[in-house]
BAVEXTI-890098 format. One record per residue (C-alpha): residue number from 1; x, y, z. Coordinates in Angstrom, 2 decimals, always signed. Layout:
REC resi    east   north      up
REC  NUM       X       Y       Z
...
end
This chain:
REC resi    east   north      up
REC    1   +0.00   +0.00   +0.00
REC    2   +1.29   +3.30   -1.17
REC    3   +2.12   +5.72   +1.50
REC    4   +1.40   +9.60   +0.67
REC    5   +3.11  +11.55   +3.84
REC    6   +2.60  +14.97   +4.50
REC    7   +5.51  +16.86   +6.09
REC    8   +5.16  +16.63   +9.36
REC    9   +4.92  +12.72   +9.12
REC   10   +7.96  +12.61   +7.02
REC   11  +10.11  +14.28   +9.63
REC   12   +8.70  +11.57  +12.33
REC   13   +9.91   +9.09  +10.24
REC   14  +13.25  +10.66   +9.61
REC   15  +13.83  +10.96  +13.23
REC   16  +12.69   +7.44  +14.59
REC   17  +14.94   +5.54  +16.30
REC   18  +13.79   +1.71  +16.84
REC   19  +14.68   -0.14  +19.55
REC   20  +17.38   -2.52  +18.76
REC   21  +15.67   -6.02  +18.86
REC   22  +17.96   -9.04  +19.17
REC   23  +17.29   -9.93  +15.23
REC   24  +18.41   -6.25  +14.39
REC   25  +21.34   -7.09  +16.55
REC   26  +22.16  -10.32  +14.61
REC   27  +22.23   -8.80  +11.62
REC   28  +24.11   -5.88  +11.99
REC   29  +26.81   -8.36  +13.52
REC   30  +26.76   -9.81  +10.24
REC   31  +26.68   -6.86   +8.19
REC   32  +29.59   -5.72  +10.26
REC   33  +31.77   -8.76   +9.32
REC   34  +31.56   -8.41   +6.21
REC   35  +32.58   -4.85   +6.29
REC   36  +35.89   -6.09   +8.48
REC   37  +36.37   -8.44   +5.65
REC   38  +35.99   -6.32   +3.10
REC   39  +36.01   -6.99   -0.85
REC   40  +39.22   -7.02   -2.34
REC   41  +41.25   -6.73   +1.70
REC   42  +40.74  -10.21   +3.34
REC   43  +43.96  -12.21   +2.91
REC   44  +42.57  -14.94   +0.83
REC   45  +41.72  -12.30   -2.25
REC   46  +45.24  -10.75   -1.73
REC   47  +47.06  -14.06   -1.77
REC   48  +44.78  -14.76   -5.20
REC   49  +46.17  -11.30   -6.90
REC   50  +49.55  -11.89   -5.44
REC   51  +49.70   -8.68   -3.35
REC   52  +51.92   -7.54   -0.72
REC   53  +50.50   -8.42   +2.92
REC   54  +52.74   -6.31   +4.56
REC   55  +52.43   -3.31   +2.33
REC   56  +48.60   -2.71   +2.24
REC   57  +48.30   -0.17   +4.53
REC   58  +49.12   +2.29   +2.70
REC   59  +46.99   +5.72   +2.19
REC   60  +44.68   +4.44   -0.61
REC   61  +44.37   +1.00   +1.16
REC   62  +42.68   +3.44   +4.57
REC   63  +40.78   +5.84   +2.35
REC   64  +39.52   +2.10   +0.50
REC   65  +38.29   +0.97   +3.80
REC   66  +36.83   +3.74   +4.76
REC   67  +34.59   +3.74   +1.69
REC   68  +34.10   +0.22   +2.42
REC   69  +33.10   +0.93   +5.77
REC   70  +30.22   +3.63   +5.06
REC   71  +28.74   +1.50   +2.59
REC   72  +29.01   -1.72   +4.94
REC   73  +26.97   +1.27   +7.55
REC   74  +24.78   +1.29   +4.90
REC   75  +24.29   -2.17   +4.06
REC   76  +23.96   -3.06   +8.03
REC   77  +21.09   -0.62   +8.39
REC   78  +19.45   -2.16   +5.94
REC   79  +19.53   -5.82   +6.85
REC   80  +18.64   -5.06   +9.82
REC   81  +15.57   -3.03   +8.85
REC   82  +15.17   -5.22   +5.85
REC   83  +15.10   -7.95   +8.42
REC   84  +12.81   -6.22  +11.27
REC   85  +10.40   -4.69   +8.21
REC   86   +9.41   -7.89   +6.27
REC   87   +9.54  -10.49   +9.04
REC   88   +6.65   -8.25  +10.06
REC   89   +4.55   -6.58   +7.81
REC   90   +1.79   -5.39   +9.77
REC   91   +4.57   -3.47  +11.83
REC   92   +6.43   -2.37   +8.49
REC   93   +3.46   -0.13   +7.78
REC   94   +2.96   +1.48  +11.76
REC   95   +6.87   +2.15  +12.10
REC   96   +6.33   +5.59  +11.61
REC   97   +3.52   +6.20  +13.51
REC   98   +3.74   +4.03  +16.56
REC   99   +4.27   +6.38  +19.90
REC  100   +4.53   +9.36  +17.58
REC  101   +0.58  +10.11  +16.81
REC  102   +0.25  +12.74  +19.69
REC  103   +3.44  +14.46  +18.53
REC  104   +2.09  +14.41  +14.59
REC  105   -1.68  +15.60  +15.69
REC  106   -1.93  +16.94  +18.97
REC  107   -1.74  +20.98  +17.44
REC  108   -4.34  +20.48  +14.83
REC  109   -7.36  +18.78  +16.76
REC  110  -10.12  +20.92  +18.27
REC  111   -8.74  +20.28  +22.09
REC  112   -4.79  +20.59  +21.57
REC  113   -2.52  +20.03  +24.13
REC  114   +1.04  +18.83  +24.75
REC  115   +0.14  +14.89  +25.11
REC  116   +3.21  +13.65  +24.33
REC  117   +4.69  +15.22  +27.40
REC  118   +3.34  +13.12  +29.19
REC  119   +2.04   +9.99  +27.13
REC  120   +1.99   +6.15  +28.07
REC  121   +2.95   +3.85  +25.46
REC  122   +0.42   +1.27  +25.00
REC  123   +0.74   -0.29  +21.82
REC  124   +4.49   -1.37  +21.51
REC  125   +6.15   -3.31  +18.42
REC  126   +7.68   -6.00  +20.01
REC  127   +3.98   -6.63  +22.16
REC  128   +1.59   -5.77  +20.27
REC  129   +2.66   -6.98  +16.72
REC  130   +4.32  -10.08  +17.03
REC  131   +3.38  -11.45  +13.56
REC  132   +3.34  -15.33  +14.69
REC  133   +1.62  -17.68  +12.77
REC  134   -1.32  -18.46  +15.24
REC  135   -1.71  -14.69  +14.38
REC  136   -1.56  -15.24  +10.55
REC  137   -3.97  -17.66  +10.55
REC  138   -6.97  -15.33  +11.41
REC  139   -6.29  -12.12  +10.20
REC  140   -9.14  -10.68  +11.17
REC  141   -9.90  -11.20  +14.64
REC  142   -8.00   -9.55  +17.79
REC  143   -4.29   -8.84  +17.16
REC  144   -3.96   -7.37  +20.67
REC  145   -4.78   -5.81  +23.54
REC  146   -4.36   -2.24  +21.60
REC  147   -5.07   -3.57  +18.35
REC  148   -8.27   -4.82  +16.68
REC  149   -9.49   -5.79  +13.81
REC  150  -12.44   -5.84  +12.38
REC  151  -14.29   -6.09   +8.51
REC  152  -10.97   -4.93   +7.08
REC  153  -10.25   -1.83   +8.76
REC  154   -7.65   -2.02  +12.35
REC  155   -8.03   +0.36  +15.34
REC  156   -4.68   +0.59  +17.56
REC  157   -4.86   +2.81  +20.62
REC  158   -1.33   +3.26  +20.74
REC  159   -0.49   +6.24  +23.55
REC  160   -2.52   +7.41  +26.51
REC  161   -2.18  +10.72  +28.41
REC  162   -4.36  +11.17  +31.55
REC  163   -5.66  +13.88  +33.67
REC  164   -8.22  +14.35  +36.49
REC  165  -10.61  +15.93  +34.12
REC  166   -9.96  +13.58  +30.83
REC  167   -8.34  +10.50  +29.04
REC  168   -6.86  +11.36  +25.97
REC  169   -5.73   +8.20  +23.83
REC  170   -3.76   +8.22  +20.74
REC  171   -5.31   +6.25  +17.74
REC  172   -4.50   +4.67  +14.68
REC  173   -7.20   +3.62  +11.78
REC  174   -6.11   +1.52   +8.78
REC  175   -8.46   +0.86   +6.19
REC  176   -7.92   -2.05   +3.87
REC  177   -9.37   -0.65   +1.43
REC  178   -8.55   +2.96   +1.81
REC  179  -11.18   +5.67   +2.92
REC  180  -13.15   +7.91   +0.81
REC  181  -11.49  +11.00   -0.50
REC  182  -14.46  +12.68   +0.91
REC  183  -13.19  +11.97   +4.25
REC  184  -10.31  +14.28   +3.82
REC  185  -11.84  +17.36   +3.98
REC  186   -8.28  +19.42   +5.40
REC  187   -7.04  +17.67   +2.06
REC  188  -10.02  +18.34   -0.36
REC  189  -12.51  +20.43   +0.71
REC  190  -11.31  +24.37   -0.47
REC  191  -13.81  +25.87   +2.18
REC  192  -12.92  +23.90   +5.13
REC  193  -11.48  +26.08   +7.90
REC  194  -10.61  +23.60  +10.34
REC  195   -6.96  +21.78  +10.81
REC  196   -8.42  +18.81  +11.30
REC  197  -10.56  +15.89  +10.23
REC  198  -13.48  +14.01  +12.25
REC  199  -14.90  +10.90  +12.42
REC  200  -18.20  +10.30  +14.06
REC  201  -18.62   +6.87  +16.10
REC  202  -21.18   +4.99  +18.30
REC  203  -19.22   +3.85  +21.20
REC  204  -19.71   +2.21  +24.88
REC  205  -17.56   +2.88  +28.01
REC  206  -17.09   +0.99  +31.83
REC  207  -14.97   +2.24  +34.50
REC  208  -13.96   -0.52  +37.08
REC  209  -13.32   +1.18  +40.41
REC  210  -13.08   -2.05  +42.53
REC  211   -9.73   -1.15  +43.32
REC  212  -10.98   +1.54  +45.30
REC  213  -11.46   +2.26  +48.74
REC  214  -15.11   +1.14  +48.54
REC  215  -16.63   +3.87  +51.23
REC  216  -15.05   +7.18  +48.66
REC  217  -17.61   +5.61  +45.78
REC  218  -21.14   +4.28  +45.42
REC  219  -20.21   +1.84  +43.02
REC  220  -17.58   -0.62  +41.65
REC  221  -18.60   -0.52  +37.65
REC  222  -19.90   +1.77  +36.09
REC  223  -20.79   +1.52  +32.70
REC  224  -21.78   +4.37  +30.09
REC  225  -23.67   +3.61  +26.58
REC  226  -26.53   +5.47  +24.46
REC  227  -29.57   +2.32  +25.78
REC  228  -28.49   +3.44  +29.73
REC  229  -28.74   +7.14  +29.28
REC  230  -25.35   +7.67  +29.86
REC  231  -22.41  +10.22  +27.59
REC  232  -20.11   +8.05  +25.71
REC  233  -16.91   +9.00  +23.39
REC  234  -18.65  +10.55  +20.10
REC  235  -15.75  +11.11  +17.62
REC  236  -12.41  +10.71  +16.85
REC  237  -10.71  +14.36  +15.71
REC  238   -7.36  +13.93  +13.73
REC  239   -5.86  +13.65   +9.91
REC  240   -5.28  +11.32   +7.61
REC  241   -1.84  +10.18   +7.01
REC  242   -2.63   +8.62   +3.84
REC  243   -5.50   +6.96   +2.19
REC  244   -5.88   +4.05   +4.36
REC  245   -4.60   +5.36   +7.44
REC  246   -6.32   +8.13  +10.04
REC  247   -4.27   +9.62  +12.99
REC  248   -6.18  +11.10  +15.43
REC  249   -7.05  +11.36  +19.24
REC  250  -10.04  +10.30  +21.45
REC  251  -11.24  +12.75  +24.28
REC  252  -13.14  +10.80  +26.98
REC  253  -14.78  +13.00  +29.45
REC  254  -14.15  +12.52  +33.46
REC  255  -15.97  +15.59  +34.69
REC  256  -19.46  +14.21  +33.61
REC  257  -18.22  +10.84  +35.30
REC  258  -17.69  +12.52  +38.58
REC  259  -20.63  +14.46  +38.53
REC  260  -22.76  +11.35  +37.80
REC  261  -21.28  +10.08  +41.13
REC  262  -21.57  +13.03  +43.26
REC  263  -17.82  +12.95  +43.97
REC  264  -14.53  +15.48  +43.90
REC  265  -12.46  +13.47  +42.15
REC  266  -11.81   +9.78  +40.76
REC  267   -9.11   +7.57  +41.94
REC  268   -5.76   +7.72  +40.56
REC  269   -5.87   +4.18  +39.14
REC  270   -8.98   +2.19  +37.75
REC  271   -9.32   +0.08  +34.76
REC  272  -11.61   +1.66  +31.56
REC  273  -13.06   -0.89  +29.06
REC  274  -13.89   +0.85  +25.78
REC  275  -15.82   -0.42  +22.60
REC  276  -16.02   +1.32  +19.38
REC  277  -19.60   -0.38  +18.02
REC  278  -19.33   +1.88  +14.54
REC  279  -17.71   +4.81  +13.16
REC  280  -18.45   +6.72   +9.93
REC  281  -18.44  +10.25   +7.69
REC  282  -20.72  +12.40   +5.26
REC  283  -20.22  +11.43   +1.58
REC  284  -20.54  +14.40   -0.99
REC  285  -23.87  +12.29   -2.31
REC  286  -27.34  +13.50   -0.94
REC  287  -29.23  +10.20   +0.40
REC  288  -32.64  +12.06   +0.89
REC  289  -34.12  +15.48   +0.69
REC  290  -37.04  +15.91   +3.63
REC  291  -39.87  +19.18   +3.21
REC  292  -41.04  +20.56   +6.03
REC  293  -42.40  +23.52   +8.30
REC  294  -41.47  +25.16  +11.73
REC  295  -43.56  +26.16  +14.57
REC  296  -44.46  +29.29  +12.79
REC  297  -45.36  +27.65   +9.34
REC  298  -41.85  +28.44   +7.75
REC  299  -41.24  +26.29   +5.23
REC  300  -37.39  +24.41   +5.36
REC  301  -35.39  +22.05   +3.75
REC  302  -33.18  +19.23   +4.76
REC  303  -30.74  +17.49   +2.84
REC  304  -29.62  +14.44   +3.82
REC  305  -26.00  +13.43   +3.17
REC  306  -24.71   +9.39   +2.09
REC  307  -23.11   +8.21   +5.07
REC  308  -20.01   +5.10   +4.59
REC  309  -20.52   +3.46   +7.85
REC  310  -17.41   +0.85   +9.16
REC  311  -19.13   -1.67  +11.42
REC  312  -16.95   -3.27  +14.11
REC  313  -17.10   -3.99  +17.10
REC  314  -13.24   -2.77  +18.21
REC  315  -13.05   -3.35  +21.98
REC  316  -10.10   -2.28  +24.38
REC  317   -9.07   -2.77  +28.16
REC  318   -6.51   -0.06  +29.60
REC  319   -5.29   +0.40  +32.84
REC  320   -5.71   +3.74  +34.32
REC  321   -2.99   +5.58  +36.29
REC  322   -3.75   +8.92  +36.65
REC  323   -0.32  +10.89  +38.03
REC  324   -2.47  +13.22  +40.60
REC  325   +0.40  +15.51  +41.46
REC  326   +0.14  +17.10  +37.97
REC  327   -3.36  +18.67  +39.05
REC  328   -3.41  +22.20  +40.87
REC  329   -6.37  +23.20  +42.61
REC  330   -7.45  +26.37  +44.33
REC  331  -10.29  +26.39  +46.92
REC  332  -12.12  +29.67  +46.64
REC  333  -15.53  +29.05  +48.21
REC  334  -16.67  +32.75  +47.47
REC  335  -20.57  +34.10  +45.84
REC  336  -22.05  +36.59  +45.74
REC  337  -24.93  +37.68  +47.89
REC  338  -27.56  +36.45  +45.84
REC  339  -25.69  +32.88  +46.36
REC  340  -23.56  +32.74  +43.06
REC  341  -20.24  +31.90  +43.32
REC  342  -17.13  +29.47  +42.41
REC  343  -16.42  +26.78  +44.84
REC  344  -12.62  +25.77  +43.91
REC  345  -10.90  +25.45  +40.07
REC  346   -9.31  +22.80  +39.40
REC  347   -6.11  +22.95  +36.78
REC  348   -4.49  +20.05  +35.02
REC  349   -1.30  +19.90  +32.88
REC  350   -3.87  +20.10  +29.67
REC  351   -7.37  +22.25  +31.06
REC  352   -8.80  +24.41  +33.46
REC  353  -11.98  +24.14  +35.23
REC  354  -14.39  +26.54  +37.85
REC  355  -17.13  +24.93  +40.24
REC  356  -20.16  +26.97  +39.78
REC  357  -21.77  +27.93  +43.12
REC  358  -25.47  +28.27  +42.58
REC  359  -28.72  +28.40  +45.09
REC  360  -30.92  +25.66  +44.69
REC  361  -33.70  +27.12  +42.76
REC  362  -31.11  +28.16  +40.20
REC  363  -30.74  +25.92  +37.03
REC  364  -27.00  +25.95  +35.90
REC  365  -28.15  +25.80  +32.19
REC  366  -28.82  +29.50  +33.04
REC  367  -25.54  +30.54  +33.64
REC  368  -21.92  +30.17  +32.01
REC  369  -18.49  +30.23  +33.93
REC  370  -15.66  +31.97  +31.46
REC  371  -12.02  +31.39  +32.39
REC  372   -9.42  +33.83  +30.58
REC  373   -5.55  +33.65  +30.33
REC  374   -3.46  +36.08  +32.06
REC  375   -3.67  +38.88  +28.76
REC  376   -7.80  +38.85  +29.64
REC  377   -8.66  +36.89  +26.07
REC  378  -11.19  +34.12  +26.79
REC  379   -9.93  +30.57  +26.64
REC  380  -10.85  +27.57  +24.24
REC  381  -13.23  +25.29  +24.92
REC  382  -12.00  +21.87  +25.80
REC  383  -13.96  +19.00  +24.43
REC  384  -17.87  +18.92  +24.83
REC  385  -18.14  +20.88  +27.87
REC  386  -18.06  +24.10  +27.40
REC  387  -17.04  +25.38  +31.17
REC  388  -13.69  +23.43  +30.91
REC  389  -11.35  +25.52  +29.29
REC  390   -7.52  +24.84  +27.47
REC  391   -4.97  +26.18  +29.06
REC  392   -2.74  +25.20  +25.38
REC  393   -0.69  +27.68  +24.60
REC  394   -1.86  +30.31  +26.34
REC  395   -0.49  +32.30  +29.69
REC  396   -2.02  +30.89  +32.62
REC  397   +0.09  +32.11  +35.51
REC  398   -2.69  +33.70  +36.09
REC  399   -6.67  +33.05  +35.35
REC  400   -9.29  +35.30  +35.66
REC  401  -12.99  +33.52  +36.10
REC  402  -16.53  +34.99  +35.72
REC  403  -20.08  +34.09  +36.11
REC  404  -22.21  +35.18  +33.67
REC  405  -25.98  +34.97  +32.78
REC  406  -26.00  +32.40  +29.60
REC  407  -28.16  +34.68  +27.76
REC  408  -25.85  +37.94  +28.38
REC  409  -22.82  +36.30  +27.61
REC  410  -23.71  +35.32  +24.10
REC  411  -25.47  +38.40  +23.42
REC  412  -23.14  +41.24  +24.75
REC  413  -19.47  +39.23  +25.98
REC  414  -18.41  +36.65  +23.40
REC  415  -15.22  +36.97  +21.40
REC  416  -13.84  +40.58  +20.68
REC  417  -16.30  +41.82  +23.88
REC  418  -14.44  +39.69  +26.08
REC  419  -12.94  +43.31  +28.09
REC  420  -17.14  +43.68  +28.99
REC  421  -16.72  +40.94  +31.56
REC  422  -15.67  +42.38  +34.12
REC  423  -18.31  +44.79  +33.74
REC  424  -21.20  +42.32  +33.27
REC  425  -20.54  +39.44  +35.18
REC  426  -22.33  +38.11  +38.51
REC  427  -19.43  +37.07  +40.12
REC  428  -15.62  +37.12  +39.24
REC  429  -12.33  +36.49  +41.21
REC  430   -8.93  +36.22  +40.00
REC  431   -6.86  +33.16  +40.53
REC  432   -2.69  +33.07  +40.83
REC  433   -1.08  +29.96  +39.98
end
């Protein structure tokens, strides 16, 4: 399969360094003995030609083996990669990416952060693609615990990177038959402003906590899925590397999580089962055209895009181990005297987020909680919900955090009227870090 790599890609690959396996060992050992030999310099091809052992090292004879020796360097590098590439094939076409997709993607998807600071390798080529023949003989069913396979296409979570607010995991698509070109919308769509390509998906979660101390939660499972009610992992953002292959990065929201069990925080290691039931993207093709009216009689019309769906099921284990001394938090407890307020915020290596403080009667849906960087320009949104904030690139040394009615924020305080907020919020306080 043809590999197109952008630029970015092509310097990862430029810079990898493998790990040298004992089979790379072996044959660079080789390699290397023929470059001692040498042609023309071992002493049974002299003794053939008649030459002079003891007068061979002379200035051409060294300036002979040194040419000898760079292309023996040569020739070592690539029996050894020779060997490592097509003793395993599957490998031969993730050596590039493997423990590098956070570096190649993490700027360009709609929550950036620096995740390979602090990634986990999961997926690993000398676990997790071990080519064996038990392997070969079912080429479609589970390769590994990272990788699975599924109707022709592979998923491979290959890095994690953890916080107290979110799991972000590294993730590798290949399609055996290679994607649609409409998927590639960075690549070729001329009016599409974003950095970065998405694919939709119908997914399941479970968090085991019954490592736990048992009396800090309700429950030792808990699992998430659209029949229970429960938020699951919607989409995968990233780009395409080539045709068959799509680098991107799942987001999977904690703050819901803890919310749903009326806790602070979760523990710092618990085991998350995930299971990616379908994932798909719009086609350029309309499927179906539907007529109809609003409320008020106004006439509208819908146009249905063709969908290409890839059914799975792709199903992963991971072990959790969240590294709680990265997380700041400031306790604040302060409102206002009509009740509204911010309880503590709560920083990570990757986000930001503000308790809201409300009175009973009060329905949060009714309020918004900005966070701005230390220059007083709003923040980015960080995944789905909208109060947790990036911290990406940005200064904050210091944060400065308002409450705002919902309705006044959108209407008077978004974007360039971020300098009204001071001016038009409920509550604000200003945090140092």
């Amino acid at each position: 399969m043809k590999k197109e790599y952008r630029d970015s890609d092509l310097y990862e690959i430029l810079h990898f360094t493998p790990e040298v396996t004992p089979e790379i060992e072996s044959s660079m050992n080789d390699a290397y003995t023929q470059i001692r030999k040498g042609p023309g310099l071992n002493n049974e091809y002299r003794a053939r030609k008649g030459m002079d052992m003891t007068k061979h090292k002379n200035t051409k004879a060294h300036k002979r083996n040194r040419k000898y020796l760079y292309l023996g360097l040569a020739a070592a590098l690539l029996l050894a990669f020779g060997f490592w590439g097509f003793s395993n094939p599957v490998l031969a076409g993730k050596i590039p990416f493997i423990g590098r997709i956070f570096r190649m993607v993490e700027q360009d998807i709609g929550y950036s952060g620096n995740y390979s600071d602090n990634a986990v390798s999961l997926a690993t080529p000398e676990s997790e693609y071990d080519t064996t023949d038990s392997q070969a003989e079912s080429s479609d069913s589970d390769e590994s615990t990272y990788s699975q396979t599924a109707n022709g296409v592979t998923i491979t979570i290959s890095e994690a990177s953890y916080s107290d607010l979110a799991l972000y995991f590294s993730v590798e698509i290949d399609c055996e038959e290679g994607f649609p070109e409409d998927f590639n919308r960075v690549k070729n769509m001329e009016d599409y402003i974003l950095s970065y390509d998405v694919l939709n998906m119908t997914s399941s979660q479970q968090f085991d906590f019954s490592q736990a101390d048992s009396t800090l939660y309700p429950t030792d499972i808990v699992s998430c899925s659209i029949e229970n009610g429960f938020p699951t992992p919607y989409s995968i953002e990233g780009n395409y590397a080539d045709s068959h292959t799509f680098l991107g990065v799942i987001r999977i929201e904690l703050n819901t999580l803890r919310r749903m069990l009326n806790v602070q925080s979760l523990p710092p290691e618990f085991t998350y089962s995930f299971t990616i039931q379908k994932f798909w993207h719009d086609l350029n093709e309309i499927a179906s055209i539907t007529e109809m009216k609003t409320a008020d009689g106004t006439p509208v019309t819908i146009h249905e895009p063709e969908k290409k769906v890839y059914e799975g099921p792709w199903s992963f284990t991971i072990p959790v181990s969240i590294d709680q001394t990265d997380t700041q938090s400031k306790e604040i407890m302060r409102m206002n005297d009509n009740g509204i307020g911010i309880s503590q915020v709560i920083k990570t290596p990757y986000e930001i987020k503000a308790e809201l403080i409300l009175p009973e009667q009060e329905n949060p849906a009714d309020y918004i909680v900005v966070i701005t960087d230390a220059d007083g320009k709003i923040l980015d949104s960080q995944g789905e919900d909208a109060d947790i904030y990036s911290v990406y690139g940005r200064n904050t040394d210091a944060t400065h955090i308002y409450v705002v009615d919902y309705y006044t924020f959108m209407d008077e305080c978004k974007g360039e009227n971020a300098h009204l907020l001071p001016e038009k919020a409920l509550f604000q306080t200003t945090v140092i870090w």
